[in-house]
C-alpha positions as CSV (number, residue, x, y, z in Angstrom):
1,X,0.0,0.0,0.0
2,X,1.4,3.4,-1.0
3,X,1.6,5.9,1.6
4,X,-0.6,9.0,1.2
5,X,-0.1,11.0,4.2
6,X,1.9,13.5,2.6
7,X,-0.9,14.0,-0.3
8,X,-2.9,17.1,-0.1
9,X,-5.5,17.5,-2.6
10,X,-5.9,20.5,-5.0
11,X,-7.7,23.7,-3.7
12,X,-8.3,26.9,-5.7
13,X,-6.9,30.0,-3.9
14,X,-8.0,33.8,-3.4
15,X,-6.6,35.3,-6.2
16,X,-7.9,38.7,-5.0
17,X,-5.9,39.5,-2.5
18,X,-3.9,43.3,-2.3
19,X,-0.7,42.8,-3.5
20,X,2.4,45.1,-2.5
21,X,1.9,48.4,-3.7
22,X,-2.0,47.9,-4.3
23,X,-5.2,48.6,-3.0
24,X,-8.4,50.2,-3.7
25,X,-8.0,52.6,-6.5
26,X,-4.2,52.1,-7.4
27,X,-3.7,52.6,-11.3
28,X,-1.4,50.7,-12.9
29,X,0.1,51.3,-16.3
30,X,1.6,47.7,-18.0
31,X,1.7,46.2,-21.7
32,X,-1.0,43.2,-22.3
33,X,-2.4,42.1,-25.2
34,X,-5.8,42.6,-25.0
35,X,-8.6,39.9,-26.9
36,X,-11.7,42.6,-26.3
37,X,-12.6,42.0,-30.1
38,X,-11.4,38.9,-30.9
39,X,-14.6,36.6,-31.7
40,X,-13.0,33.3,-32.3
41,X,-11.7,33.9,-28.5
42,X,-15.0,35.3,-27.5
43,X,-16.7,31.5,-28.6
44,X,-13.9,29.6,-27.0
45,X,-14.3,31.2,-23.9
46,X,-18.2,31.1,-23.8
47,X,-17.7,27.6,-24.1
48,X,-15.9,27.3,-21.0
49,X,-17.7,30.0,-18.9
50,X,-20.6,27.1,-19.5
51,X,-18.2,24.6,-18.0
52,X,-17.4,26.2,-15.2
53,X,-20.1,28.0,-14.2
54,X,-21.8,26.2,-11.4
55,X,-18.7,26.2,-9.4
56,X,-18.9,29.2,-7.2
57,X,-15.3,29.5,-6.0
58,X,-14.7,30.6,-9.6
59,X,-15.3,34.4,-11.0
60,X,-15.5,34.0,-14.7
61,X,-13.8,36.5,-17.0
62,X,-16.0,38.0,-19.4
63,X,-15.0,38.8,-23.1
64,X,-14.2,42.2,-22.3
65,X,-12.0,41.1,-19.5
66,X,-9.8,38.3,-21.6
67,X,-5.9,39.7,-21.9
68,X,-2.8,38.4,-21.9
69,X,-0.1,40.2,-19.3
70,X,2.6,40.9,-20.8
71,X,5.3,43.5,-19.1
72,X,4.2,45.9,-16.3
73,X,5.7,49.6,-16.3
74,X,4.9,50.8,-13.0
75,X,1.9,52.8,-11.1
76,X,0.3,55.1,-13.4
77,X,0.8,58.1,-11.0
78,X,4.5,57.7,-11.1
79,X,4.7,58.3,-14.9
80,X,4.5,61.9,-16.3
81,X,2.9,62.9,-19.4
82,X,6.4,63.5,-21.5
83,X,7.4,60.1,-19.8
84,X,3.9,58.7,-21.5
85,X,4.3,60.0,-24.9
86,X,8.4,58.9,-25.1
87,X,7.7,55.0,-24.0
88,X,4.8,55.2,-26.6
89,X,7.0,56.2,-29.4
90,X,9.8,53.8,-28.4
91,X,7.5,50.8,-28.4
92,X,6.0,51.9,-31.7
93,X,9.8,51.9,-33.0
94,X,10.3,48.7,-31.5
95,X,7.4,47.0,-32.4
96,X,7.2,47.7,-35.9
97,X,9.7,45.5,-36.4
98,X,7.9,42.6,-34.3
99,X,5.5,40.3,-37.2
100,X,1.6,39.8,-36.1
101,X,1.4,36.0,-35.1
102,X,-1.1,33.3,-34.1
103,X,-1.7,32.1,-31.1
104,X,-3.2,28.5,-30.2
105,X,-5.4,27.7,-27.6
106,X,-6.3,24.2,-26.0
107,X,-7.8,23.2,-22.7
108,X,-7.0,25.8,-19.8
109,X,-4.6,24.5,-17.1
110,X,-5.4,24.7,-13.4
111,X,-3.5,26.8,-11.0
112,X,-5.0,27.4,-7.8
113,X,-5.4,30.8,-8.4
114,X,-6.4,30.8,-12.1
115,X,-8.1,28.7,-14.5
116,X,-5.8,29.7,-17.7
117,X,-5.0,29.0,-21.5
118,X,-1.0,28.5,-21.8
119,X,-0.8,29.5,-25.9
120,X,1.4,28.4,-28.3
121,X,4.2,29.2,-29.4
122,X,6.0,31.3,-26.9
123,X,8.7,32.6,-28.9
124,X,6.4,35.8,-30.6
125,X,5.1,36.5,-27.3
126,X,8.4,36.8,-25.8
127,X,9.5,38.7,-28.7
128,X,6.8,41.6,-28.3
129,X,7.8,41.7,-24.5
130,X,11.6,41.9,-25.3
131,X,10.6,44.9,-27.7
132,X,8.4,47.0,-24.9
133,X,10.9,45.7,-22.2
134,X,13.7,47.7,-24.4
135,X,11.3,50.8,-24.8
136,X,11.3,50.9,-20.9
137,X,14.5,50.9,-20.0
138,X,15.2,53.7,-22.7
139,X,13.0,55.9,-21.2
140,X,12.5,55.2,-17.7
141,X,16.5,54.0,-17.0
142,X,15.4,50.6,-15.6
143,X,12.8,47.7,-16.3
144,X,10.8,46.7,-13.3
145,X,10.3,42.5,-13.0
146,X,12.3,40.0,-13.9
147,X,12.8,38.9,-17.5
148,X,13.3,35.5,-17.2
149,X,10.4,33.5,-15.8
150,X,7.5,34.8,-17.6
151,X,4.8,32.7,-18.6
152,X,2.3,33.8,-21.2
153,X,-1.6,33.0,-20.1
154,X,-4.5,34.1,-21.0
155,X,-6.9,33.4,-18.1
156,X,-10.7,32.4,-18.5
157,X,-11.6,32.3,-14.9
158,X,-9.8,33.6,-11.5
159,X,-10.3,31.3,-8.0
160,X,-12.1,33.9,-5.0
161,X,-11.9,31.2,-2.3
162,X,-10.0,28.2,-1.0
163,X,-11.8,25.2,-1.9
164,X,-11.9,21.9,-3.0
165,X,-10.4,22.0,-7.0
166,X,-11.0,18.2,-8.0
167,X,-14.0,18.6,-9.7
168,X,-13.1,21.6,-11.6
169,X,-10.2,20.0,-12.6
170,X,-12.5,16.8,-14.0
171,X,-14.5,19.1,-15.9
172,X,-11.3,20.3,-17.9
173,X,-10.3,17.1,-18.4
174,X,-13.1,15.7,-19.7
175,X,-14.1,18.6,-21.8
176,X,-14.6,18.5,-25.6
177,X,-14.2,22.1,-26.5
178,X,-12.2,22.2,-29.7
179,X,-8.9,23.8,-29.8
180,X,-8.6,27.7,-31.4
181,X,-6.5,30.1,-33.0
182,X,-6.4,33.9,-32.0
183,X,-4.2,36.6,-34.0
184,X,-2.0,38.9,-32.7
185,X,-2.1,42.0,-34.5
186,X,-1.0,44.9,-31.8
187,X,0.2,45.4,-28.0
188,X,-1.9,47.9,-25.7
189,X,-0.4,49.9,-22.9
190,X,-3.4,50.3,-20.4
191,X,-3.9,51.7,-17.4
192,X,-5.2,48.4,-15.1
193,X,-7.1,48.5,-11.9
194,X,-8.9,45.6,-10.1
195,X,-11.7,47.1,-7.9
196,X,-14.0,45.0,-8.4
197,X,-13.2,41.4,-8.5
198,X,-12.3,41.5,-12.1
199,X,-9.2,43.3,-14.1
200,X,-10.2,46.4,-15.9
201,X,-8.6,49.2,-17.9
202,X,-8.3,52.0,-20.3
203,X,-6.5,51.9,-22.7
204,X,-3.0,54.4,-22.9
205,X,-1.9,53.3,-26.3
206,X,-2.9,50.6,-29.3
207,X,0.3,49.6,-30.9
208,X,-0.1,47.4,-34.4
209,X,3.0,45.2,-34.5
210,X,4.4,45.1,-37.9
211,X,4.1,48.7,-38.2
């Protein structure tokens, strides 16, 4: 008989809690790429709001909501407007020379915290990050977080409670949602705050890779 005291079975998390620097009303400015119009995502996703929908330790992300982060800046307040319009026109430089690129979607992947799509291929994700990475430093002297250990997700739905994950992780599983394909034609610099259980923003700059 295998021992299974050590096992501990999967829980989802409070992804909502204030992290350093943040609270009510803090204003963030950061790259993401941003799927607000993207209606083959749109389908995919209402596909697995209906999935996971009767489990009430999940908050769903609705279309409007669906982004990719990408490279955070730092708290809106701490950028001036000349500091604005030069990291602007240093991405655009950059990212001009970055293709548009596709994107493929399977089943999300639990984390405790999210429910989340892991796309493929990495490599022209990391490639637009490296380009507004560059822009920061140019303007701002220095790049807040780490380069390495980034992880590109797109999230469908964000855990509000510790509790018992098994079930949503079944559901996943046994899914038959067909995989997708999203294009990547730009990267947005928004200004992110998260009030009210959910991510929202405005939107700084739209930025069309490729030029």
């Amino acid at each position: 008989m295998s021992d299974t005291s050590s096992y501990s079975a999967p829980t989802t998390a409070d992804h909502w809690w204030w992290r350093e620097g943040w609270g009510p009303g803090t204003r963030f400015l950061t790259w993401h790429l941003t799927f607000q119009q993207d209606e083959v995502l749109h389908a995919h996703a209402a596909a697995y709001r209906d999935l996971l929908g009767g489990f009430a330790q999940l908050d769903l992300v609705a279309d409007h909501g669906l982004h990719m982060t990408m490279q955070g800046v730092g708290l809106a307040t701490d950028i001036d407007a000349a500091q604005l319009a030069a990291l602007i026109d240093a991405a655009r430089k950059r990212l001009a020379r970055v293709r548009p690129f596709e994107l493929h979607l399977d089943k999300p992947a639990f984390t405790p915290e999210a429910i989340r799509w892991d796309p493929e291929p990495v490599s022209p994700v990391t490639e637009v990050r490296r380009a507004v990475r560059a822009a920061i430093s140019e303007v701002l002297g220095s790049v807040p977080e780490a380069e390495d250990g980034f992880v590109p997700h797109v999230t469908i739905a964000y855990g509000n409670r510790v509790a018992p994950a098994g079930p949503i992780i079944a559901a996943i599983e046994e899914s038959k949602v067909p995989p997708v394909t999203v294009a990547v034609n730009r990267a947005d610099l928004i200004v992110l705050g998260r009030d009210r259980r959910e991510y929202e923003w405005e939107y700084a700059a739209k930025v069309e890779l490729g030029g």
